[in-house]
Legacy VTK file of the C-alpha trace (Angstrom):
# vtk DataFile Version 3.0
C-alpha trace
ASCII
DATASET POLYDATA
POINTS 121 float
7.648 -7.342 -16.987
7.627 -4.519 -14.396
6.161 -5.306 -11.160
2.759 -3.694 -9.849
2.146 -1.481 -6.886
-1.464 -0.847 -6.239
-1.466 2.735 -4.331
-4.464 2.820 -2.026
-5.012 7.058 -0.807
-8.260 9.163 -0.832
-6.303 12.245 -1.766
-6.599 12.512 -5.124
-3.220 14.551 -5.279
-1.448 12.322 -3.074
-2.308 9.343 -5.003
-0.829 10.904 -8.470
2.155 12.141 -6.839
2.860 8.718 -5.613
2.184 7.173 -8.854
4.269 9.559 -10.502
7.498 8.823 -8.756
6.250 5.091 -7.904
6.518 4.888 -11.571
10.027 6.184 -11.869
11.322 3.644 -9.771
10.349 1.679 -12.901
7.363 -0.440 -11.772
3.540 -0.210 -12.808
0.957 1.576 -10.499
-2.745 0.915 -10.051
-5.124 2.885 -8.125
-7.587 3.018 -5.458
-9.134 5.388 -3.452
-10.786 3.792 -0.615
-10.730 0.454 0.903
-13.478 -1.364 -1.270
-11.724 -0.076 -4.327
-8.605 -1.832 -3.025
-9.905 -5.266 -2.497
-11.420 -5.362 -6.210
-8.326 -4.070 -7.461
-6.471 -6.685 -5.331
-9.002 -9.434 -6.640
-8.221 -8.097 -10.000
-4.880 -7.759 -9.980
-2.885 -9.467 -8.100
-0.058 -6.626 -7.357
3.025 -7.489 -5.945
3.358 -4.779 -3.619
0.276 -2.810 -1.335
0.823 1.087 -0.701
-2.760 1.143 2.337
-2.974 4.828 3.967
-4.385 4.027 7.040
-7.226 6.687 7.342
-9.249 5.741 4.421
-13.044 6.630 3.781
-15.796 4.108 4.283
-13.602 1.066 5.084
-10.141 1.932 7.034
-7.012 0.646 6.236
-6.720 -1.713 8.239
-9.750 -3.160 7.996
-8.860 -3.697 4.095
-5.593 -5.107 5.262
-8.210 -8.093 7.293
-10.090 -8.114 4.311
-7.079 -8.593 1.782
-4.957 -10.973 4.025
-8.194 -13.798 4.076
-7.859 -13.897 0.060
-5.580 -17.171 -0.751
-2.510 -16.078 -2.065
-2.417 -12.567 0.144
0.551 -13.342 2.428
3.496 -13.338 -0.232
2.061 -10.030 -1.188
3.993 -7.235 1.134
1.423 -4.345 2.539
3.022 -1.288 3.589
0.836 1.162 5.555
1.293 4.977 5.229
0.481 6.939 7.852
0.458 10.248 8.795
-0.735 8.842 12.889
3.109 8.426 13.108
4.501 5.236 15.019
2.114 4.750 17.430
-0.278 2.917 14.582
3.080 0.160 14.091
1.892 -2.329 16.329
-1.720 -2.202 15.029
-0.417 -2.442 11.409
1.381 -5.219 11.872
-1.305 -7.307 13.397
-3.767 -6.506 10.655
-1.469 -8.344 8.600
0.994 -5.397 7.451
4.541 -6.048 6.909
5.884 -2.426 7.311
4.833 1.024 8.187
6.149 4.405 6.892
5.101 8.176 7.949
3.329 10.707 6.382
4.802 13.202 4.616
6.372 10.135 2.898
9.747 10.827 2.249
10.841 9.366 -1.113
14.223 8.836 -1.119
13.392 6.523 1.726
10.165 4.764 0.201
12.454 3.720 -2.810
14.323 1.529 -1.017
11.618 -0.076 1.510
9.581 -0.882 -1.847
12.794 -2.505 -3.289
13.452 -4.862 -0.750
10.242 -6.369 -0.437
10.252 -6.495 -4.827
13.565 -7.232 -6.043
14.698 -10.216 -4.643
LINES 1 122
121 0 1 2 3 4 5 6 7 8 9 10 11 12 13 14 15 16 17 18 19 20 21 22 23 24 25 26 27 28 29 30 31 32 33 34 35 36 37 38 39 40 41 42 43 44 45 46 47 48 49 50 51 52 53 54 55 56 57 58 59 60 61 62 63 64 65 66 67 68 69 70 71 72 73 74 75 76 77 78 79 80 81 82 83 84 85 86 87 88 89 90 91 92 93 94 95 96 97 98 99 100 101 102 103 104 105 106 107 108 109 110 111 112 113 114 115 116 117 118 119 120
């Protein structure tokens, strides 16, 4: 059974772009577009892997990361943030209970391999 990413991006565009190659890397992708989507889809779900843009509408990023992290269960689940702030949001993504931050434009050939190490152990 292929593993689940849950993509959570506002941009509609951005979000089927990811999916698209998210799903060539062979796993299954589920969607949300803001941070309350993401916590029922997290509830729902249970994905093995979190894809959290930072700058989200009505609930940031990383206040969904808080959110996510206090369900039991959350910390085996990796959360990588995207961000197009650059590096200077690491620190704060890491203390909301991310395990990894990556730059906007994502560049693919390197999101492939950060998303296998965390699922292919």
């Amino acid at each position: 059974m292929a593993k689940t990413v849950l993509i959570v991006e506002d941009y509609e565009d951005s979000r089927n772009f990811m999916k698209i190659v998210i799903e060539s890397y062979g796993y299954q992708v589920i969607e949300a577009s803001d941070g309350i989507e993401a916590v029922d889809s997290f509830k729902k779900y249970q994905p093995d892997l979190i894809l959290m843009d930072i700058s989200l509408p009505m609930v940031d990023g990383l206040t969904t990361v808080k959110a996510i992290r206090e369900f039991d269960g959350s910390r085996h689940i990796p959360i990588i943030a995207v961000t197009a702030f650059g590096k200077a949001y690491q620190t704060r993504a890491i203390e909301a209970g991310c395990d990894e931050l990556i730059d906007k434009p994502i560049n693919f050939k390197m999101l492939e391999p950060v998303i296998s190490k965390y699922l292919e152990h």
